[in-house]
N, C-alpha and C positions, 0 to 999 in steps of 0.2 A: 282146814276149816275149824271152829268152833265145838268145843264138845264142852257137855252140860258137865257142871256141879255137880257136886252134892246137892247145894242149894236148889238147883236150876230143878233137879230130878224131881225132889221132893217136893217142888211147888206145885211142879205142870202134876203128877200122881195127886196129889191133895184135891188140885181143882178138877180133873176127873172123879175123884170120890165124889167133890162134894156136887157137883152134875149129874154123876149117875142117882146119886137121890132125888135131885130133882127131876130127872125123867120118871121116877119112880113114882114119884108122888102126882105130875101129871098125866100117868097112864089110870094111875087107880082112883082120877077125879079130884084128888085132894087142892091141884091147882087147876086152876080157868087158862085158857089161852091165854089173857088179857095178862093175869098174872105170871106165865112162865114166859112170854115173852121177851122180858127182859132180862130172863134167866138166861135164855136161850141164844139169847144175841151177845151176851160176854161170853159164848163158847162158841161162836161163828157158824152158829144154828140158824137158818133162814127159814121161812116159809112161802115158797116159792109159788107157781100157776098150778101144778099139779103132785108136786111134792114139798117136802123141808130139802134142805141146799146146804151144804155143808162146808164150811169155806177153811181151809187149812194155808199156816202160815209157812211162807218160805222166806226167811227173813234176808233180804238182800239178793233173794234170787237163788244164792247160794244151796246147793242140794250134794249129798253123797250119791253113791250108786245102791248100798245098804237101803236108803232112805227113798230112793226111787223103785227099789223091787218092793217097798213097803206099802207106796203107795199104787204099784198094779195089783199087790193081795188084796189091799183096800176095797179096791174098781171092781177085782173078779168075784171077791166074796159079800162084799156089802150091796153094791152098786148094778151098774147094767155092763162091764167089765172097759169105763174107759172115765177120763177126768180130764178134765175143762182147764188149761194154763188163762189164767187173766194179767188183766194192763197192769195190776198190784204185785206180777210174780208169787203168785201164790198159786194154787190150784182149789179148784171146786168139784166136789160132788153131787151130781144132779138127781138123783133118786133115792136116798140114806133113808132107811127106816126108823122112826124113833125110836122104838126098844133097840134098834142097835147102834145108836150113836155114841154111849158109855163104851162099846165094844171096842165102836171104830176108835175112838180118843184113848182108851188103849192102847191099842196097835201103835199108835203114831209114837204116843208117851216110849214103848221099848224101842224106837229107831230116833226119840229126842226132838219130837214135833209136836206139833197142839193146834189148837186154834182159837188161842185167848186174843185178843184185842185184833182178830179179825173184822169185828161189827163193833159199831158202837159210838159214843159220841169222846173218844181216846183218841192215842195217839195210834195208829193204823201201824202197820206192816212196813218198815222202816224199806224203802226201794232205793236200789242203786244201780249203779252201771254194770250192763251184764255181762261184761268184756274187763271187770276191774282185773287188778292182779298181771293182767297178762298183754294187755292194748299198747302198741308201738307211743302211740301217742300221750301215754299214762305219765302224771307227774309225781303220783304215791297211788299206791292201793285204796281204798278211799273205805272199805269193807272192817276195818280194826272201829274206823269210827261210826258206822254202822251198827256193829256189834252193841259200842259201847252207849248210843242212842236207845238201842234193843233192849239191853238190859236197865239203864236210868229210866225209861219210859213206861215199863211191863209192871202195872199194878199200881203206879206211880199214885198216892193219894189224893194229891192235890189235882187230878189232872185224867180223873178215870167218868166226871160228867162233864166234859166242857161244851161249851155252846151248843159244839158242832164236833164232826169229826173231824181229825186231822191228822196230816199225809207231810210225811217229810222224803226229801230225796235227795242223795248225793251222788256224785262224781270227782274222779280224782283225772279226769280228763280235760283240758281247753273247749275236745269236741264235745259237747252234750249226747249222752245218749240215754239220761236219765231221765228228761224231760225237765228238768228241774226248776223253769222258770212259771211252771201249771200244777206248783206244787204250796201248799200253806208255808211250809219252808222248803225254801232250795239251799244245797250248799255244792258251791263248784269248788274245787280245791285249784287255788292260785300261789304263784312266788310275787314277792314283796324286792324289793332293790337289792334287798344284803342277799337275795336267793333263798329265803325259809320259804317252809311251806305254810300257809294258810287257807282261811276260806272266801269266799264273797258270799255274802249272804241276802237270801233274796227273800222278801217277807209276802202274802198277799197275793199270792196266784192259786189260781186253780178256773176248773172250767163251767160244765151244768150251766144253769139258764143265763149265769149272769160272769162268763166267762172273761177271767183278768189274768194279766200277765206280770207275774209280781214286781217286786219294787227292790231297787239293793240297797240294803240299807247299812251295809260295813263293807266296805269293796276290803278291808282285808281285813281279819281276824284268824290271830293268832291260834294253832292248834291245840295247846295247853288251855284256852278259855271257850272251847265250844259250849261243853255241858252248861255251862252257866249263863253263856248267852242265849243259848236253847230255851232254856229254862227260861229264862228274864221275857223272853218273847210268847213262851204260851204262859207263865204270869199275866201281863200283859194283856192278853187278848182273854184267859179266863176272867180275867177282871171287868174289862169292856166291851165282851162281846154279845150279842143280844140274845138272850131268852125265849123273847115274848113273839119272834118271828121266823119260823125254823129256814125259812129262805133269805133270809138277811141275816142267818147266825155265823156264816163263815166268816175266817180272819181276811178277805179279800173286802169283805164289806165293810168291817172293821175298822180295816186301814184307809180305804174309799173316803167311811165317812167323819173318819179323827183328820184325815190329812196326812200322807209319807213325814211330814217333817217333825208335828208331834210325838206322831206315834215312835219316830226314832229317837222323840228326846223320852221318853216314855221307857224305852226299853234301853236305852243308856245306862238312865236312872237306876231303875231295875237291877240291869246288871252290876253298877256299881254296889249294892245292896249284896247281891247273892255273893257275887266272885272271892270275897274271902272267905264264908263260908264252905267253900268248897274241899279247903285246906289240902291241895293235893293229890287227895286219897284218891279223885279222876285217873289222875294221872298212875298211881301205882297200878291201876287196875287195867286202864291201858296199856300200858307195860307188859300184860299179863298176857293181854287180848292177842297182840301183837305176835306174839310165839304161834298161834293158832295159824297166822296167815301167813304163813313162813313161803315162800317159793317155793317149789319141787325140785329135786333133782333133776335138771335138763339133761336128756341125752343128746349125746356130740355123738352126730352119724352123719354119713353121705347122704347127701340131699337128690346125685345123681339119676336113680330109679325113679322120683317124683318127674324131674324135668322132663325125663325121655317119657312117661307115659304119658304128661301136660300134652306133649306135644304130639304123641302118636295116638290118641283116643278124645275124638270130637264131642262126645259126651260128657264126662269125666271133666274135660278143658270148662266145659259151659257151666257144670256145677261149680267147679273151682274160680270161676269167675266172680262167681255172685256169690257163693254161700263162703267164702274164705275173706279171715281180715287180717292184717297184719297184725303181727305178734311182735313183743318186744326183742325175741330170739329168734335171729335171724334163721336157723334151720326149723322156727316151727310157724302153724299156723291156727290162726284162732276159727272153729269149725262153727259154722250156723246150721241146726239141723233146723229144716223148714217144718212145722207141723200145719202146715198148707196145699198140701197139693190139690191139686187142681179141681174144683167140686165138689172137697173137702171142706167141713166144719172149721172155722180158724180157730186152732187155739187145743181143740180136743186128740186127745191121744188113748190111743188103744193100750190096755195090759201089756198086750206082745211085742209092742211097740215101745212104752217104758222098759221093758227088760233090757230089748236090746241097746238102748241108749245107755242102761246101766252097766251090760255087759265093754261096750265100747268106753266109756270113761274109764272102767276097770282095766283092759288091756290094753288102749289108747292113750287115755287120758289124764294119767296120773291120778284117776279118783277123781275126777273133778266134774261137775255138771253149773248149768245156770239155768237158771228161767228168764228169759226176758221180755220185757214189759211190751214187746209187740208178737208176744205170745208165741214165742220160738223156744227151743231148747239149744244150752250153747255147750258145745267140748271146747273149754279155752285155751288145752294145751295141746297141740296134736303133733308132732313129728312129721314133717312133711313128707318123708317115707313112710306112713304109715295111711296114710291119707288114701292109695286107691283100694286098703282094703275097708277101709270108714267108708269110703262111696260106697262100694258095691255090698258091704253089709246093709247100710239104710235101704240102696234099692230093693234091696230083699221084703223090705216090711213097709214099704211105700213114704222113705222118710228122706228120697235123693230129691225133691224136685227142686228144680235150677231156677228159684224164684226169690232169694230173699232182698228186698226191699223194690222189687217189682211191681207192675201194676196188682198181679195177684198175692202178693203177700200182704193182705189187709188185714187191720184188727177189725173187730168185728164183739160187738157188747153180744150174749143172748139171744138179745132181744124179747120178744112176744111169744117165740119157743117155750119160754122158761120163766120168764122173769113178771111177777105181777106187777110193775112199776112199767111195763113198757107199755109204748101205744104204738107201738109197729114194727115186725118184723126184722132183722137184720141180718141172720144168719142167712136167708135165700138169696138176700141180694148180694152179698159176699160172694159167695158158692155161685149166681149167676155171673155176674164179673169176671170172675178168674174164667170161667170156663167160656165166655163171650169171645175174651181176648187170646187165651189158647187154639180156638178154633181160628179166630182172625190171623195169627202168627204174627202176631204187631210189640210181645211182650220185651223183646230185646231189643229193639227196634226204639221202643218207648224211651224204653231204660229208667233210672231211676225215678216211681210216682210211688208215693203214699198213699193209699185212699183208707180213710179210718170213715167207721158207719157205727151211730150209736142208733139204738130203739125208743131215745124218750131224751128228755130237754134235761137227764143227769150226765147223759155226754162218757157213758161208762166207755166208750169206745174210741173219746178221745177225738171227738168228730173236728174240733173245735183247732184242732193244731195239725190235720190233714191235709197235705196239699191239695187233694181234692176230699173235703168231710161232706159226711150225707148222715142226714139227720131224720129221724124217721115219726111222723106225729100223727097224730089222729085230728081229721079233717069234716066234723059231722059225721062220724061212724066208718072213715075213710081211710087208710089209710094213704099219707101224701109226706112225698121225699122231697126235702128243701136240701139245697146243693152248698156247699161254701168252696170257694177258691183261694191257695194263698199263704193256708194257714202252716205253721211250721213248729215244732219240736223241739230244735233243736239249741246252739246257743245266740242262735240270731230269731227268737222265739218272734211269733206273729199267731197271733189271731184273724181265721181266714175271715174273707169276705161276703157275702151271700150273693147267690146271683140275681137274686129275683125270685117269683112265684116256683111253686113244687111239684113235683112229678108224681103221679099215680104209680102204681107196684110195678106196674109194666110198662111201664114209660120211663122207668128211672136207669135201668141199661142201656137203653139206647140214647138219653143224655147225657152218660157219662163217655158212651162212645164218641158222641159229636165232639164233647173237649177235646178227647184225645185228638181226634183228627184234627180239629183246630190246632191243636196245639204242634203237630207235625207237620203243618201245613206253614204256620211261622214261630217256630225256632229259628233262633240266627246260623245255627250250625248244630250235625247232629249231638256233637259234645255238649251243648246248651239241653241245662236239664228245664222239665216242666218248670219248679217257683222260680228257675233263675227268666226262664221267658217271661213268667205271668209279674214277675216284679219288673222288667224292664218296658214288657206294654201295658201292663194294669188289666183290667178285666174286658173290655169291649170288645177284644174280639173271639173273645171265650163267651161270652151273652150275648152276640151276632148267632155265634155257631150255636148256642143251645137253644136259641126262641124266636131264629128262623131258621127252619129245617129247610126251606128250599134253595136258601143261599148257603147254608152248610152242604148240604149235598153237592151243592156247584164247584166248592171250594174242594169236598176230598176227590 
């Protein structure tokens, strides 16, 4: 992975100094909230329902094991001893005292972390795919150009108040697992005829109240002219994007209301403007990046002990089922640890719980960790002899459960727990979910459902690209869950559907029950997953089953 400068050091250490005086000067009155709030939000300083929030960058997901035990001293000495993984692969902390926030951005500063352009109207926490480097299906690592997005973007002048904020993502995969079409930029990395590697670049998505699925606007560019096309497109949009209405300031609106074909001749232009400018020096620097993400030394061992336990221990088979992906190397496998079990917070992990993830990348996983955007942690390299001692470690610390991308494996915003922008809970009905369908014993049965649930029409939860999304709003002092079906992620990206009027706090589990049953009830076969049914019959007999309960009941 990536290791800091000189440069790199001496920035993140400077903008901790120059933070820690400004906590100083707002503890001793010298500034008003009004005024350190902006101070506070170019250092991923929040001010949350009952405390400040502290939002720390992982840029790409990408994390050491050094870097992981830094952030459980973080949790146990700052905090309540545990921290929040979000949809941006980043981590938060939910209780941080102001006098020690200088302290905490220390800590991070000596293990090469920070939390600059976590908030703010910037360019955000560059996200990628959490499986890069390692994914069977990988066409390049997609993480060198990550890096180099990281560093052109971090402090950038022209590009540190723009409209709005702004969220880039890549993959270097066909399969999307970046989300990258719900993103201001997406970039998927594609081959071209002669077989180079390039991008498709996707401009004008993202989700919150007025959720759009972006637009491509170079199905191929070349890898040598990223930075510049990057560049030419938040140009582009710092130029025309609106001011005067913070709900219409995003580049989705943007493009909405220039029109795809302008706005592509728009950012041509542009590019043609920057691209010499550049004069290469991207490219040496890339060059440079590239050494960082070198592959590890694979070990070549007998894979024989993995098969025979696969197949002698019925536990063990059902985690390996769901929590393992294919790896490019055939003797190894790419590990999901679920930060989900059952009743569980999604997303939040315990001190003791970091260590050991730390300790297993360390003896496991060639050093390597991820965070992924559906709030899991990933060991990308594992030996697949090595794997029933990864199981039976996680079971130890509650970190085996044989759920990832199951019905209970949901992301899940805050919500109203935490977050003063919410207007209804999300964290209970998460944690009710998993544990509805755990008791029912329907979760493997299901098999592949998404259910993302955000607390408020910002959609932090991704509700919008769920196969089954629940969205959580205040109804007259109420809260009331509205349902969407449909919605999808991936690289066949969809925006779900709603199904109609919303469900009370307690009424919202047992409509998601009824889909499910709908949904097992007609499937063509049990290999036919949920969106692949609900796109072949559309919504009707999924709003049958949720808004008549007594023909649903008839039906399971």
């Amino acid at each position: 992975m990536y290791s800091y400068s000189d440069f790199d050091d001496s920035f993140v250490r400077a903008r901790v100094a120059q933070f820690t005086q400004q906590v100083e000067r707002r503890l001793d009155g010298s500034l008003t909230e009004e005024e350190f709030r902006p101070l506070r939000l170019m250092n991923g300083l929040y001010l949350q329902l009952h405390a400040y929030m502290l939002r720390v960058a992982i840029p790409y997901g990408t994390i050491s094991p050094h870097q992981m035990r830094q952030l459980a001293y973080i949790a146990d000495t700052y905090d309540k001893g545990y921290g929040h993984f979000t949809t941006r692969q980043n981590i938060q902390f939910n209780w941080p005292k102001l006098p020690d926030v200088p302290a905490i951005l220390s800590a991070l500063a000596d293990v090469e972390m920070h939390a600059i352009q976590t908030s703010g109207n910037c360019v955000r926490n560059v996200t990628a795919d959490h499986f890069a480097g390692a994914a069977a299906d990988e066409i390049e690592d997609p993480r060198p150009y990550a890096e180099l997005l990281r560093q052109w973007s971090t402090d950038h002048p022209e590009f540190q108040f723009l409209p709005r904020k702004f969220k880039i993502a890549i993959t270097g995969s066909p399969n999307d697992r970046a989300v990258t079409r719900a993103h201001d930029i997406g970039l998927r990395m594609v081959k071209n005829a002669a077989g180079e590697s390039g991008f498709e670049v996707m401009v004008g998505g993202g989700l919150g109240r007025t959720p759009m699925i972006a637009h491509t606007v170079r199905d191929f560019l070349p890898v040598a002219d990223l930075l510049p096309y990057v560049e030419a497109v938040l140009s582009v949009y710092n130029t025309l994007g609106r001011r005067d209405n913070k709900y219409k300031a995003r580049i989705k609106i943007t493009v909405h209301e220039t029109g795809k074909e302008e706005i592509s001749r728009m950012i041509e232009e542009r590019f043609a403007e920057l691209r010499p400018l550049f004069g290469g020096h991207d490219q040496e620097l890339l060059e440079d990046i590239r050494a960082a993400f070198a592959p590890p030394a694979f070990r070549n061992a007998p894979v024989d002990a993995y098969d025979a336990f696969y197949k002698a221990d019925p536990v063990f088979r059902s985690w390996a089922d769901t929590n393992l992906a294919a790896h490019r190397n055939d003797q190894y496998a790419i590990v999901t640890i679920s930060v989900k079990a059952h009743g569980q917070t999604p997303g939040d992990a315990s001190s003791d719980q970091m260590r050991l993830m730390a300790d297993l990348a360390e003896r496991y996983g060639h050093g390597d960790l991820r965070i992924s955007h559906e709030q899991n942690v990933i060991l990308p390299h594992v030996h697949k002899s090595d794997l029933p001692a990864v199981h039976a470690a996680l079971a130890q610390v509650g970190l085996a459960t044989a759920n990832v991308g199951l019905i209970s494996d949901i992301i899940a915003c805050p919500g109203m727990d935490y977050c003063a922008l919410a207007t209804a809970r999300s964290i209970p009905i998460a944690t009710q979910i998993a544990e509805r369908f755990k008791a029912l014993d329907l979760e493997h049965e299901v098999g592949p459902l998404k259910i993302k649930i955000s607390g408020c029409i910002n959609a932090c939860g991704h509700h919008h690209v769920g196969h089954i999304g629940i969205l959580g709003l205040d109804r007259a002092g109420v809260e009331n869950y509205q349902i969407t079906l449909g919605g999808d992620g991936s690289e066949t990206a969809a925006i779900g559907d709603k199904t109609g009027p919303g469900f009370a706090y307690d009424e919202i589990v047992p409509a998601v029950e009824r889909i499910v049953r709908a949904y097992l009830t007609v499937r063509a076969a049990p290999q036919e997953s949920f969106l692949e049914t609900f796109r072949r019959l559309g919504m009707d007999p999924f709003k049958a089953a949720l808004y008549d309960t007594e023909s649903a009941q008839d039906a399971a």
